[in-house]
C-alpha positions as CSV (number, residue, x, y, z in Angstrom):
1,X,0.0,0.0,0.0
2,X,1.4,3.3,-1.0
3,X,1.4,6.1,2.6
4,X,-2.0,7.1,2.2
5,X,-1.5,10.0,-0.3
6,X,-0.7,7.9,-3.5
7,X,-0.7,4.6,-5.1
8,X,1.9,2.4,-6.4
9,X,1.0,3.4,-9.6
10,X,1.3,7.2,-9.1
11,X,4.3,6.5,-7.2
12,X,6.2,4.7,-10.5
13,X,5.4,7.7,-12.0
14,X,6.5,9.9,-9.3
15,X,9.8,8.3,-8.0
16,X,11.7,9.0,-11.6
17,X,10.8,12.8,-11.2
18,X,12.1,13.1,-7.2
19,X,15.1,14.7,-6.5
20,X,16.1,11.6,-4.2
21,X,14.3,9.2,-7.0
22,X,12.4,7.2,-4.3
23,X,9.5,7.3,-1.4
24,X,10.3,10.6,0.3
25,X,10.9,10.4,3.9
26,X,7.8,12.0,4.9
């Protein structure tokens, strides 16, 4: 499950743009 704010599939789209390229540590 992705933290409550977006899915895995938002996050695959997400992670490549993020400075630090995964989850952040929010």
């Amino acid at each position: 499950m992705a933290r409550g704010d977006l899915t895995d599939t938002q996050w695959a789209r997400l992670e490549p743009l993020l400075p630090r390229g995964k989850k952040p540590g929010r």
